[in-house]
N, C-alpha and C positions, 0 to 999 in steps of 0.2 A: 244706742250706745256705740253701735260700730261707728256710726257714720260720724259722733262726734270723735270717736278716736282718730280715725284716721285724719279728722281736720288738723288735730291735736298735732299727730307724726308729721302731715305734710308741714305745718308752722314749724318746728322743732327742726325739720331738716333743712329748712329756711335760715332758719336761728342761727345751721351749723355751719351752711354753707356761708353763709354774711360773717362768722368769726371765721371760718377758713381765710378766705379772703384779707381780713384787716389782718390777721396773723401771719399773711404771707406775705402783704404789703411792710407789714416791719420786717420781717427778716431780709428781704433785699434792701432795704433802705440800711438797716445795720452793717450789709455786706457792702453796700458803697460807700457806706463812714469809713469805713476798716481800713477799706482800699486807700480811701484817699488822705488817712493817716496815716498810713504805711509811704507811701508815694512821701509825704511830704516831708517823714524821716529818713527817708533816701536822701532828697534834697538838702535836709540839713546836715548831714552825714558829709556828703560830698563837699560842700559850702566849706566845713569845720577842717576835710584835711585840706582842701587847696591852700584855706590859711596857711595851717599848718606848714604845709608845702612852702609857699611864699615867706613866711616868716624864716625857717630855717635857711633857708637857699640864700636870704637876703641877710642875715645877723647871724647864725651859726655856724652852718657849713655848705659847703659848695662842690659842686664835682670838675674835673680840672682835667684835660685830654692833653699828653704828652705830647709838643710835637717836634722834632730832630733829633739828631745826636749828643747836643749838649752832655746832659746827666750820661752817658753812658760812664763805664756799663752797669752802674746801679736803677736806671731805667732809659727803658726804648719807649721808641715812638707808635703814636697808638695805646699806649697803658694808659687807662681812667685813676684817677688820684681822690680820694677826699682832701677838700684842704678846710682844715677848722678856722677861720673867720674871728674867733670872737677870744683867741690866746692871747692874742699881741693886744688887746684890748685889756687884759690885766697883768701883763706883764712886759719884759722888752725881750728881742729876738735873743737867742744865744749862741754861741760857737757850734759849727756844727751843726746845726738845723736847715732843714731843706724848707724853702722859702718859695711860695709865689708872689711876683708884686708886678704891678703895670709899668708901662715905659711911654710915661705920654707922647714922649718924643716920635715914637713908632706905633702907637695905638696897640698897641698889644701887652700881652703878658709873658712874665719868663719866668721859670723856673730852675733856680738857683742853690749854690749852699753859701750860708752864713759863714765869713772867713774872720773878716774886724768888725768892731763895735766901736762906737763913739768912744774919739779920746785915745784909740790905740792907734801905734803906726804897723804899717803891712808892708812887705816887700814881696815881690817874687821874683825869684833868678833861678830860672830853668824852671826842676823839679821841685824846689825848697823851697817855701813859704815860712815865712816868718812873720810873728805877730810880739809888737816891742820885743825883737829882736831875740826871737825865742822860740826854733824850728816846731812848726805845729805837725804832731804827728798824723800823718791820715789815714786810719785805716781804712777807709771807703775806697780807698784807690791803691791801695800798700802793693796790691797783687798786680793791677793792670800796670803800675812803677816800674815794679820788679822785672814784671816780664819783657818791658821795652830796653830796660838796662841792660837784660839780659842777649837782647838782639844788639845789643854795643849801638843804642841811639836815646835819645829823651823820650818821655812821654808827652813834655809839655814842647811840643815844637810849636813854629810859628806857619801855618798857613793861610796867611792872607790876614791874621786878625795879631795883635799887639797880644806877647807870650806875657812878657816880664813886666814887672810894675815897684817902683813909680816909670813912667816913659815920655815922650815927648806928647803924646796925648793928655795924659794925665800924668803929670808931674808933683802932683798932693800927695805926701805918703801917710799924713795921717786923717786918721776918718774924724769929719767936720760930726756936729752935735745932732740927733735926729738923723742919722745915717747909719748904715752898713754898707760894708766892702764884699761885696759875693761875685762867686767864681764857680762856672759849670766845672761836674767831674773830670769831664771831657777836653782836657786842658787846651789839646791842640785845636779844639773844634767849637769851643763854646767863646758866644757875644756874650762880656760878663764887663763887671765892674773896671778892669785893663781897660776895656776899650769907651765903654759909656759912663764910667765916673761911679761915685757913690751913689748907692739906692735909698733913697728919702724914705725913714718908716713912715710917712703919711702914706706911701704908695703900696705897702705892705696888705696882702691881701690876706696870707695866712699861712700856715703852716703845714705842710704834705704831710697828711698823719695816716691815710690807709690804701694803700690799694687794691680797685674792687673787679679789676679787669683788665688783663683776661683773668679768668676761675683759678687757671693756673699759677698765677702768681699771688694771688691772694694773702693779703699777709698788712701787718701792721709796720709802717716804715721803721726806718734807725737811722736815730740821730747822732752824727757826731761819732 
């Protein structure tokens, strides 16, 4: 009886060690499924925002690095901008909107405000803009105005670039169809519509709707 017993135990601990084994053999094979589902929802994870990423940047919005004096002093150079993309695609520009659009002419882009719209005529002489003859008030600039007046000189002087408008550059005073007339804050200082003509909304990139840098200025623009 012993000696069949113990054949009995040594089989049995056979038995146990052989389900050891195939028991262990699945649990690493389960732990490298896991793995390499995990891994490959990473992959898709990453895939889903680049879209993401690319779709927005390309149709919705865009980020935009200020560069000059132009806009001053409602922005300097160096502020990161959002500019939304996909406004002027359901609507048209308006008075007063801060505008990015290209300048084939110059391979580059500027950033600008909206002064006339199609169908209106625009003058400026000096500090005074008028739009169908009808002084546009601005308060984005009412203070840097005041305070140049106040030094008994213009804001809007001429340094090297065409102040007043219509001029011998541009002699059209009113804005042709599919056009705006814009003009940096920065009167004395900015390449704007005076010197380069009307801005073609097909070249219209979008509209400066937030700024996200620096921390410091952080804030949603204003228009108009």
């Amino acid at each position: 009886m012993d000696s069949q017993q113990r054949n009995e135990d040594i089989v049995d601990d056979r038995a146990n060690a052989d389900n050891t084994v195939v028991l262990n053999g699945r649990s690493s094979n389960d732990k490298g499924g896991r793995a390499a589902k995990e891994i490959f929802e990473w992959i898709k994870a990453l895939a889903i925002a680049v879209i993401l990423v690319f779709v927005i940047r390309t149709f919705l919005f865009s980020p935009f690095i200020v560069e000059g004096p132009s806009m001053q002093p409602n922005f300097e150079t160096g502020e990161r901008l959002i500019v939304n993309k996909i406004l002027y695609k359901v609507r048209e520009p308006k008075h007063g909107e801060v505008v990015v659009f290209h300048v084939p002419d110059q391979g580059r882009d500027f950033i600008k405000r909206v002064i006339a719209l199609p169908g209106e005529t625009v003058r400026v002489e000096g500090d005074d803009v008028y739009v169908n003859d009808v002084k546009v008030e601005e308060a984005y600039i009412k203070e840097a105005i005041e305070k140049a007046h106040a030094e008994g000189k213009l804001y809007n002087t001429n340094q090297g670039m065409t102040s007043n408008f219509p001029n011998d550059k541009n002699p059209e005073a009113t804005v042709p169809e599919g056009m705006i007339f814009a003009m940096g804050d920065h009167r004395d200082n900015s390449q704007d519509s005076r010197d380069i003509g009307f801005v073609s909304e097909k070249e219209l990139i979008g509209r400066a709707d937030f700024i996200f840098w620096p921390l410091n200025k952080l804030s949603f623009i204003k228009h108009g």
